[in-house]
PDB file of N, CA, C and O in Angstrom, chain B, residues numbered from 101:
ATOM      1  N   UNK B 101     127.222  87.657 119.522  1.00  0.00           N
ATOM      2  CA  UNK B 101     126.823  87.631 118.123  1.00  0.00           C
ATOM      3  C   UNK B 101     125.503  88.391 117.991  1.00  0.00           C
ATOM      4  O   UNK B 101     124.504  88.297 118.704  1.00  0.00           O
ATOM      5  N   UNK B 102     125.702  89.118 116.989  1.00  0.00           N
ATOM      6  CA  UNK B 102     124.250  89.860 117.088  1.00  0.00           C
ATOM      7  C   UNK B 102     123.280  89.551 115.971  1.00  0.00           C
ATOM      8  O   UNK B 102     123.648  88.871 115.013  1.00  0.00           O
ATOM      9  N   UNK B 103     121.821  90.120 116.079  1.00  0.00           N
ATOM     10  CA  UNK B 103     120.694  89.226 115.526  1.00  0.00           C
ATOM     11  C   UNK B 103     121.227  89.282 113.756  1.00  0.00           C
ATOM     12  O   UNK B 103     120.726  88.390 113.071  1.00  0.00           O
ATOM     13  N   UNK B 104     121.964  90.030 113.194  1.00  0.00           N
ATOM     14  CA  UNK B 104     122.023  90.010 111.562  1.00  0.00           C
ATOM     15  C   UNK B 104     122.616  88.989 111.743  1.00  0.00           C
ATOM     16  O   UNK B 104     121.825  88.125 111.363  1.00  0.00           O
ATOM     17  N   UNK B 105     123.791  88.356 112.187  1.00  0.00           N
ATOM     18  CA  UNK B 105     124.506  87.391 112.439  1.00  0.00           C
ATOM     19  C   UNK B 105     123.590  86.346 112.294  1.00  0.00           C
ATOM     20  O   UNK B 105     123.496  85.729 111.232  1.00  0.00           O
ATOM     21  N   UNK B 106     122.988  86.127 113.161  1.00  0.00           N
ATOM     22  CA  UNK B 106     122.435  85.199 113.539  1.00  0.00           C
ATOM     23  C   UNK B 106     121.327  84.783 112.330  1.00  0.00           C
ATOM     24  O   UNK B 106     121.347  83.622 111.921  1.00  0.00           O
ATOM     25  N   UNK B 107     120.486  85.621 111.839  1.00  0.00           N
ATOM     26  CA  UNK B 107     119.506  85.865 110.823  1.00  0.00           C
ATOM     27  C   UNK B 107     120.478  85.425 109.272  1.00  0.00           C
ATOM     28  O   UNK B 107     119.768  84.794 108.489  1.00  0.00           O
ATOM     29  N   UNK B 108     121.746  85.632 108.819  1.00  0.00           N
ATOM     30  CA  UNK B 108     122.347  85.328 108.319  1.00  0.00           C
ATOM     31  C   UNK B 108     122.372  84.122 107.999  1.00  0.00           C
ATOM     32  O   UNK B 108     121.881  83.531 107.037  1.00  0.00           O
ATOM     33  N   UNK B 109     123.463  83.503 109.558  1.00  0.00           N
ATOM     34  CA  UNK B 109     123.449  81.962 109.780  1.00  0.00           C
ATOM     35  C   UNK B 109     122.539  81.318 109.048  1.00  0.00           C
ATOM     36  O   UNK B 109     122.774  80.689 108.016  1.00  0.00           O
ATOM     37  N   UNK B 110     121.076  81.524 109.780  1.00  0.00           N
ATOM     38  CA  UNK B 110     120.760  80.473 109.687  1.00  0.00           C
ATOM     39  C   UNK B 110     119.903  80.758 107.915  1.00  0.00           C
ATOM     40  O   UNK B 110     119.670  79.671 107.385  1.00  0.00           O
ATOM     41  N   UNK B 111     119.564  81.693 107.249  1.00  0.00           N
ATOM     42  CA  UNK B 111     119.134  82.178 106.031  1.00  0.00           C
ATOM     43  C   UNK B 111     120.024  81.817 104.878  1.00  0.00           C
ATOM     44  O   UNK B 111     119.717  81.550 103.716  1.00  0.00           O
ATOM     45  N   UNK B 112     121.367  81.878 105.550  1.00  0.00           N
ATOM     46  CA  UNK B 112     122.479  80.762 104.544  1.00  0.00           C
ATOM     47  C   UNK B 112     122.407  82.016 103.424  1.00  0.00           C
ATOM     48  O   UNK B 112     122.649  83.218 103.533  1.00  0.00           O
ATOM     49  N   UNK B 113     121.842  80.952 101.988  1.00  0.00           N
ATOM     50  CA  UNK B 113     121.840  81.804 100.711  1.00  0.00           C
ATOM     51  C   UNK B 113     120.869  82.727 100.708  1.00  0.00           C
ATOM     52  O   UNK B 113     121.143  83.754 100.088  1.00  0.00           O
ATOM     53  N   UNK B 114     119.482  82.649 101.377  1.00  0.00           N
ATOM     54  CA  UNK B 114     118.391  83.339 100.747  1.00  0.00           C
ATOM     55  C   UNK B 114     118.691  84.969 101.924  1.00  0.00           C
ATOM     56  O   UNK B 114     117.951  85.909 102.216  1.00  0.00           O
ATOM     57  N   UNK B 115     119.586  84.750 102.160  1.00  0.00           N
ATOM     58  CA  UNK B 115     119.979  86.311 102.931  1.00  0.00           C
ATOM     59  C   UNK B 115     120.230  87.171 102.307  1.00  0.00           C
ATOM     60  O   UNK B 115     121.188  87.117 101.536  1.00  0.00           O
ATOM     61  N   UNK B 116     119.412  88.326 102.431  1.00  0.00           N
ATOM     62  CA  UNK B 116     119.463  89.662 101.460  1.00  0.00           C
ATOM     63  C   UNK B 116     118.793  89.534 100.436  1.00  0.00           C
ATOM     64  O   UNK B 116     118.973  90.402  99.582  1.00  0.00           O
ATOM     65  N   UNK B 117     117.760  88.402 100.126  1.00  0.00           N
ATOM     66  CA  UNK B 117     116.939  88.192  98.964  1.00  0.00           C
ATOM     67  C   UNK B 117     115.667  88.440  99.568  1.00  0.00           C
ATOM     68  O   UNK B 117     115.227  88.056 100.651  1.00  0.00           O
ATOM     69  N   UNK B 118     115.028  89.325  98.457  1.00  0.00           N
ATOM     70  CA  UNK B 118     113.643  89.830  98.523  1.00  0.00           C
ATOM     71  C   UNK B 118     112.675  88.607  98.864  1.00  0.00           C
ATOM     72  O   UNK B 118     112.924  87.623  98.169  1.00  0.00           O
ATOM     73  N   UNK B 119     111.346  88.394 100.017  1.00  0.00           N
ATOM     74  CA  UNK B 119     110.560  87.771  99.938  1.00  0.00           C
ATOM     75  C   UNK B 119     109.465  87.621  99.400  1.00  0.00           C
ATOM     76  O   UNK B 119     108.978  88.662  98.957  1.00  0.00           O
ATOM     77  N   UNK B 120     108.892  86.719  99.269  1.00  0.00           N
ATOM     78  CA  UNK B 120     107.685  86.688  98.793  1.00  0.00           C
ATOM     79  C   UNK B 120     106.448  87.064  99.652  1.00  0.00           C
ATOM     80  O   UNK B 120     106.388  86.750 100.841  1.00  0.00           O
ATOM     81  N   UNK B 121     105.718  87.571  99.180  1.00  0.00           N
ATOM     82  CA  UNK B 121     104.538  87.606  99.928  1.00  0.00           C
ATOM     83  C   UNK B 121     104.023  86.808 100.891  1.00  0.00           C
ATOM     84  O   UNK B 121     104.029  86.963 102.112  1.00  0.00           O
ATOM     85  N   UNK B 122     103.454  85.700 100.041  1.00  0.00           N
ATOM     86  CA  UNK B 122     103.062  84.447 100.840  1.00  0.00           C
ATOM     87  C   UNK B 122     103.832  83.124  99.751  1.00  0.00           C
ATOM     88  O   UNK B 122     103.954  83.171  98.527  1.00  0.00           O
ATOM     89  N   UNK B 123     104.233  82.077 100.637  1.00  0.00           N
ATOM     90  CA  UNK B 123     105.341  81.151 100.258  1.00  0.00           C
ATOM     91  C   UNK B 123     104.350  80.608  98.258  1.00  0.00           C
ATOM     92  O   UNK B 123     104.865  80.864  97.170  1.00  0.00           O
ATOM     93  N   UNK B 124     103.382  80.102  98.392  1.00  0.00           N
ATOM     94  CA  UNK B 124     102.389  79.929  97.319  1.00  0.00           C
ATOM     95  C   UNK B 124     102.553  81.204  96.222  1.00  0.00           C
ATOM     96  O   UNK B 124     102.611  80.830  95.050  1.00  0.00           O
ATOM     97  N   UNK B 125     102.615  82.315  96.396  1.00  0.00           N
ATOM     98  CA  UNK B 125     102.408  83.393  95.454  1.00  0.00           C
ATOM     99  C   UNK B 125     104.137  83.741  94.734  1.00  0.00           C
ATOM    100  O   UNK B 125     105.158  83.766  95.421  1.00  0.00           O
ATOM    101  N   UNK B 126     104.088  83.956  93.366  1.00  0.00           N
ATOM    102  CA  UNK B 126     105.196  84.450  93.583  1.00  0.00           C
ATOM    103  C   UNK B 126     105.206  86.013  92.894  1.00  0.00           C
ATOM    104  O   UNK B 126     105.685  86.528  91.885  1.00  0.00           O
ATOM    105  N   UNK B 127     104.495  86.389  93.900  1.00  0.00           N
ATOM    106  CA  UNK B 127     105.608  88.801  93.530  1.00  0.00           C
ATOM    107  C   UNK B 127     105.408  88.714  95.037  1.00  0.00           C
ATOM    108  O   UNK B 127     104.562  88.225  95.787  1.00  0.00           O
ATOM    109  N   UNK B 128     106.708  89.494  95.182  1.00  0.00           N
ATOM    110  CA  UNK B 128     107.572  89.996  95.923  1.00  0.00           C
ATOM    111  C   UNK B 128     106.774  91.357  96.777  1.00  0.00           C
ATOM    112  O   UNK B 128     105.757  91.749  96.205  1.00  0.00           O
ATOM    113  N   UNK B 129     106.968  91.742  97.454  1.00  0.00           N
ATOM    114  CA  UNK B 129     106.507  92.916  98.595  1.00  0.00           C
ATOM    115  C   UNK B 129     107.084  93.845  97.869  1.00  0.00           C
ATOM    116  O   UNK B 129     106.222  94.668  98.176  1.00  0.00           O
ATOM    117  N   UNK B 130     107.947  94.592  97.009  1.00  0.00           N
ATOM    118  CA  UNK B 130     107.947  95.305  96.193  1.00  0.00           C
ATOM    119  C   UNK B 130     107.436  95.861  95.348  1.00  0.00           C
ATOM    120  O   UNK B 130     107.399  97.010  94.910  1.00  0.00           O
ATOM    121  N   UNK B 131     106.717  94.229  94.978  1.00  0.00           N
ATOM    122  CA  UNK B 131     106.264  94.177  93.898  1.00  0.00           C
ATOM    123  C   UNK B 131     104.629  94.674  93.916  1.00  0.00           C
ATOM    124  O   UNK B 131     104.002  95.119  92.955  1.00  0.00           O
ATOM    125  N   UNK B 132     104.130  94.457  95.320  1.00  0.00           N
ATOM    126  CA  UNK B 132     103.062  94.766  95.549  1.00  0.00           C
ATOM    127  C   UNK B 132     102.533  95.987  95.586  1.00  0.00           C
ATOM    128  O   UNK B 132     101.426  96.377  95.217  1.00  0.00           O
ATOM    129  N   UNK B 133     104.022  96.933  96.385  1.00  0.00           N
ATOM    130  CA  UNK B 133     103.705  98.344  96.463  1.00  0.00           C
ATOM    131  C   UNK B 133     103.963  99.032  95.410  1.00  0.00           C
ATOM    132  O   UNK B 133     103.956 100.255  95.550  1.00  0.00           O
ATOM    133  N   UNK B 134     104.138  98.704  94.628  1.00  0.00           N
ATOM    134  CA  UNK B 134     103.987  99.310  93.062  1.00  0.00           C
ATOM    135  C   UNK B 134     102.983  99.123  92.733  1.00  0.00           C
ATOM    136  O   UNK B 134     102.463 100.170  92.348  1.00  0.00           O
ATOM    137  N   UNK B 135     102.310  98.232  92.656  1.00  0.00           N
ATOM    138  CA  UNK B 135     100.692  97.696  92.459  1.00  0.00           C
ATOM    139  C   UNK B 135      99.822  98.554  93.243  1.00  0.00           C
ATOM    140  O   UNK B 135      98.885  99.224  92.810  1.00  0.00           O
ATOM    141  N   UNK B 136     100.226  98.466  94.434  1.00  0.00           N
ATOM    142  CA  UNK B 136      99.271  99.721  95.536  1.00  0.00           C
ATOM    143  C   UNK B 136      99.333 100.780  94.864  1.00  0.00           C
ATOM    144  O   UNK B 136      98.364 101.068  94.162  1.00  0.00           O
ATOM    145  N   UNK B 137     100.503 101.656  94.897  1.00  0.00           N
ATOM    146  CA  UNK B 137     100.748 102.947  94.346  1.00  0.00           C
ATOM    147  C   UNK B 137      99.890 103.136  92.850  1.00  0.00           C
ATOM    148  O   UNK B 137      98.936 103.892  92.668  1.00  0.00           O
ATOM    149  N   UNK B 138     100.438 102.343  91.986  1.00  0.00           N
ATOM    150  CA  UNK B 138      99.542 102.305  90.683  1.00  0.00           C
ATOM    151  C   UNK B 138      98.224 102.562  90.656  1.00  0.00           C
ATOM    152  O   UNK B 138      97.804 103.410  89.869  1.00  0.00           O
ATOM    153  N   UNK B 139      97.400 101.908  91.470  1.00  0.00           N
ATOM    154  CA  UNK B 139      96.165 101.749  91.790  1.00  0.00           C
ATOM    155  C   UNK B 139      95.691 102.701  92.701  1.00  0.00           C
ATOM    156  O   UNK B 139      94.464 102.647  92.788  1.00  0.00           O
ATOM    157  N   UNK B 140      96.203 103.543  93.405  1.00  0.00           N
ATOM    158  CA  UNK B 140      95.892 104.592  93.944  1.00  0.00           C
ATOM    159  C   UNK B 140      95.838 105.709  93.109  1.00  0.00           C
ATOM    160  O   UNK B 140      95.004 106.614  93.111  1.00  0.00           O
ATOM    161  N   UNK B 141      96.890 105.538  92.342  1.00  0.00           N
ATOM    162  CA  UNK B 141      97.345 106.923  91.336  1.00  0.00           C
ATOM    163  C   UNK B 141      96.066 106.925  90.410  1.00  0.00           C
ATOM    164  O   UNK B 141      95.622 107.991  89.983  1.00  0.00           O
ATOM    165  N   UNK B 142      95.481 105.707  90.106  1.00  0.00           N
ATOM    166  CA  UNK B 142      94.616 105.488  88.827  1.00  0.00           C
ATOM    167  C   UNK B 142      93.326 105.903  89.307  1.00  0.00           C
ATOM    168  O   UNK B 142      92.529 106.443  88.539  1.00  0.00           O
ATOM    169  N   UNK B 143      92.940 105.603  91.045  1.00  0.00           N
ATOM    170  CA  UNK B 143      92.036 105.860  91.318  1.00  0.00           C
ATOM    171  C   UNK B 143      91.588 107.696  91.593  1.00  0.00           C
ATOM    172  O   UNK B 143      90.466 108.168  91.409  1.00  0.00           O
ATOM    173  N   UNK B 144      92.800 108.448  92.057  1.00  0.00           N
ATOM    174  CA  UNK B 144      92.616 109.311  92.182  1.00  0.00           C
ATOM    175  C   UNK B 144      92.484 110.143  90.635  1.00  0.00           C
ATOM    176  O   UNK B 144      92.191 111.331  90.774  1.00  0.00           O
ATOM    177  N   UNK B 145      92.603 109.831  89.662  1.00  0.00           N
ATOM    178  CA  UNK B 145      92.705 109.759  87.999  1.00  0.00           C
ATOM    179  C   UNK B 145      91.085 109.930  87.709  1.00  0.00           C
ATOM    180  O   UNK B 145      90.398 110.857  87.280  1.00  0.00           O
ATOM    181  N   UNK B 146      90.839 108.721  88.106  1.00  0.00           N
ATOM    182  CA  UNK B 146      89.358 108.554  88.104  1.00  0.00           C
ATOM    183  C   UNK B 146      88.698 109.270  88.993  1.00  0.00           C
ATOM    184  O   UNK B 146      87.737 109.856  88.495  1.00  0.00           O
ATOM    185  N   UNK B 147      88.845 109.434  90.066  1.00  0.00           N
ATOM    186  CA  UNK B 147      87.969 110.583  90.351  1.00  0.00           C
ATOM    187  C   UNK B 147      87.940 112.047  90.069  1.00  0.00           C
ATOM    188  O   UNK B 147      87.214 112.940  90.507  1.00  0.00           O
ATOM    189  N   UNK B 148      89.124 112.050  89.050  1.00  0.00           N
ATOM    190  CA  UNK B 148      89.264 113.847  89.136  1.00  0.00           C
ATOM    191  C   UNK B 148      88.131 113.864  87.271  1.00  0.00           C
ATOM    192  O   UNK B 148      87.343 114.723  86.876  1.00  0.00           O
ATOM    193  N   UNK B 149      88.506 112.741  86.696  1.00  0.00           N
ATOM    194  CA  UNK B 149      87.765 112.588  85.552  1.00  0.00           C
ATOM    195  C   UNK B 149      85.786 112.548  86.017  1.00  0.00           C
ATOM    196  O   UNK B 149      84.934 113.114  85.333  1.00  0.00           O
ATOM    197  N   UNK B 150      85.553 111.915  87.024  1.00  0.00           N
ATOM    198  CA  UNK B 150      84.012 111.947  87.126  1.00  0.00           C
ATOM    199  C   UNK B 150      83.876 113.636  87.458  1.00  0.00           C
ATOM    200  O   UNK B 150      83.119 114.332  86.782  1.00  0.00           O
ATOM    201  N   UNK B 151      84.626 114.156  88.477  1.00  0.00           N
ATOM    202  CA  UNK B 151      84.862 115.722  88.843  1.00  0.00           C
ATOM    203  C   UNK B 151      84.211 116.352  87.438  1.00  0.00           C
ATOM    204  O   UNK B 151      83.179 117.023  87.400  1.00  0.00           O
ATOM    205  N   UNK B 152      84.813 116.088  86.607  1.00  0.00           N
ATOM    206  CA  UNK B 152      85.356 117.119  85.538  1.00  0.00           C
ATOM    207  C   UNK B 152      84.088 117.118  84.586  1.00  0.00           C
ATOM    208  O   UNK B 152      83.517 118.115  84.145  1.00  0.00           O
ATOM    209  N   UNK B 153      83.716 115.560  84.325  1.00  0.00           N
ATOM    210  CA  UNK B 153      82.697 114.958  83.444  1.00  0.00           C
ATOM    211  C   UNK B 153      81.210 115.732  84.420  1.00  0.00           C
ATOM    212  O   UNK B 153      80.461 116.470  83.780  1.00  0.00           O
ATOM    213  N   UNK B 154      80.897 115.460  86.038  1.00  0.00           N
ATOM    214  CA  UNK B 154      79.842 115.918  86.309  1.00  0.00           C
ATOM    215  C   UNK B 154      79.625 117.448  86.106  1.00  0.00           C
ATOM    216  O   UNK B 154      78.450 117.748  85.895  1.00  0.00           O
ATOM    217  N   UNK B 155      80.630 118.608  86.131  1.00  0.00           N
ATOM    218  CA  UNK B 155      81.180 119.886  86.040  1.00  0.00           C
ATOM    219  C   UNK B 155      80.319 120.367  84.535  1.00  0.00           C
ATOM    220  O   UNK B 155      79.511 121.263  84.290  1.00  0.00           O
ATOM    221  N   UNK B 156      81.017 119.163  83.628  1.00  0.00           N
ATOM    222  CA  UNK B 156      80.596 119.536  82.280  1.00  0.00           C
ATOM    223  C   UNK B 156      79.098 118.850  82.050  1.00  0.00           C
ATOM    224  O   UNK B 156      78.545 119.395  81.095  1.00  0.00           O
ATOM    225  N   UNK B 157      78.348 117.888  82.612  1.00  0.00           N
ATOM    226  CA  UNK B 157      77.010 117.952  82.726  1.00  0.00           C
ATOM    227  C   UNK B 157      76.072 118.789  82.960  1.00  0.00           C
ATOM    228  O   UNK B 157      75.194 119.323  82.282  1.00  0.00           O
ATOM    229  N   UNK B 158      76.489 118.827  84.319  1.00  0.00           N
ATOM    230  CA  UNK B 158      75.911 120.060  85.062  1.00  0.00           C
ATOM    231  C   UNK B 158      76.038 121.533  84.844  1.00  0.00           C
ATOM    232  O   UNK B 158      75.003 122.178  84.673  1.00  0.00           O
ATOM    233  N   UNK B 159      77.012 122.036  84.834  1.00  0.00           N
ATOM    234  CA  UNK B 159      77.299 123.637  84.765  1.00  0.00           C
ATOM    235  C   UNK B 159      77.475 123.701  82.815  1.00  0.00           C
ATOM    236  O   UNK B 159      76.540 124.440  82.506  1.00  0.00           O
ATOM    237  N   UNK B 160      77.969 123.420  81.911  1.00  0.00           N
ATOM    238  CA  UNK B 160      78.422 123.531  80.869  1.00  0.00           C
ATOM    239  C   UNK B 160      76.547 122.803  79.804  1.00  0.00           C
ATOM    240  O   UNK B 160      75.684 123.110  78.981  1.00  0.00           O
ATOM    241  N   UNK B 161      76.743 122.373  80.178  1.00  0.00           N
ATOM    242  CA  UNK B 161      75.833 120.600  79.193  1.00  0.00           C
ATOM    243  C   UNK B 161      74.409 122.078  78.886  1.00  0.00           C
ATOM    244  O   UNK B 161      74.025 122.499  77.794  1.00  0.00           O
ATOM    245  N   UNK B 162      74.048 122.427  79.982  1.00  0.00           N
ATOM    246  CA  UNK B 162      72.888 123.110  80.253  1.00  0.00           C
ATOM    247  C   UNK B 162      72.571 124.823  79.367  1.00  0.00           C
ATOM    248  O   UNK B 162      71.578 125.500  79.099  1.00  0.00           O
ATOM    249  N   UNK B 163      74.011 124.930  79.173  1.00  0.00           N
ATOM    250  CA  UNK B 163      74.161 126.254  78.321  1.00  0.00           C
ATOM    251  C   UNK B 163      74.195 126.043  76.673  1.00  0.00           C
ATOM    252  O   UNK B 163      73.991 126.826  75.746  1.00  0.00           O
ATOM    253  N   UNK B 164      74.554 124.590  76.726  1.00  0.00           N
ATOM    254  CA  UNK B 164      74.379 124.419  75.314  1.00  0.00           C
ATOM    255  C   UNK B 164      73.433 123.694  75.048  1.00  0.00           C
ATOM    256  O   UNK B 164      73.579 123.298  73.892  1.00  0.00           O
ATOM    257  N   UNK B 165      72.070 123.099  75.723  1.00  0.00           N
ATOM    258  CA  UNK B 165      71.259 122.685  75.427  1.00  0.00           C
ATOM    259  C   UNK B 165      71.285 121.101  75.512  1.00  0.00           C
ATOM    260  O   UNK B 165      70.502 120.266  75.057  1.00  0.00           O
ATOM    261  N   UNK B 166      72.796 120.935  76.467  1.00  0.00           N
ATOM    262  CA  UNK B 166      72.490 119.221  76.680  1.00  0.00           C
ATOM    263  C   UNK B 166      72.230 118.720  77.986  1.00  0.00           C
ATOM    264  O   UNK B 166      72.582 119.287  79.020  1.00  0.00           O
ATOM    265  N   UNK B 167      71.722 117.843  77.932  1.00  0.00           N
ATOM    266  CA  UNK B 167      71.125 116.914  78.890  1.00  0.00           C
ATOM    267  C   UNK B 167      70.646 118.118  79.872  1.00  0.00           C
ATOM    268  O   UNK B 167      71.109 118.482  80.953  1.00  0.00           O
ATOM    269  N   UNK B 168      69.627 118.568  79.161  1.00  0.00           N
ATOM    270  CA  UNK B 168      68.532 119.895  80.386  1.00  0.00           C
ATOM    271  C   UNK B 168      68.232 118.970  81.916  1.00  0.00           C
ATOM    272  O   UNK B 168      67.592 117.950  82.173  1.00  0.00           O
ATOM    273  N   UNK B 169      68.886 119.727  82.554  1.00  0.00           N
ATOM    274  CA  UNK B 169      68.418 119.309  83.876  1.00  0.00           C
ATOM    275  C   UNK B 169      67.408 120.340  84.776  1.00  0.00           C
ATOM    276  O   UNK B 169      67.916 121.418  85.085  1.00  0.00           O
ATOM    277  N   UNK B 170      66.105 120.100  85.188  1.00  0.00           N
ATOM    278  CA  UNK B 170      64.892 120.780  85.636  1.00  0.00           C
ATOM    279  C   UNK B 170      65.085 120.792  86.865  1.00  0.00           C
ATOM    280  O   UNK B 170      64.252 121.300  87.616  1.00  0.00           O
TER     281      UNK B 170
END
């Protein structure tokens, strides 16, 4: 008998059902890496926005007379 078998057996109904993280929490490990991904995507978002915002301080701001930097 081999280990799906066996993992089956003894899992009964909850075989082939998504787990939970930790038994207390309930989202799913799926559910998490969507959350990761999201939050990566947002972060790299945010940094291309400070990019863009320091760009226009610095190089731009100064030709039109804002925020003079000495």
């Amino acid at each position: 008998m081999g280990e799906a078998k066996r993992r089956k057996e003894s899992l009964g109904e909850d075989y082939g059902k998504e787990q939970p993280i930790l038994p207390w929490l309930p989202i799913k490990k799926s559910q998490a890496e969507k959350f990761i991904n999201w939050t990566t995507r947002g972060t790299w978002i945010s940094i291309g926005l400070v990019v863009v915002f320091w760009l226009v301080v610095r190089l731009v701001g100064p030709a039109f007379g804002w925020w003079q930097v000495d």
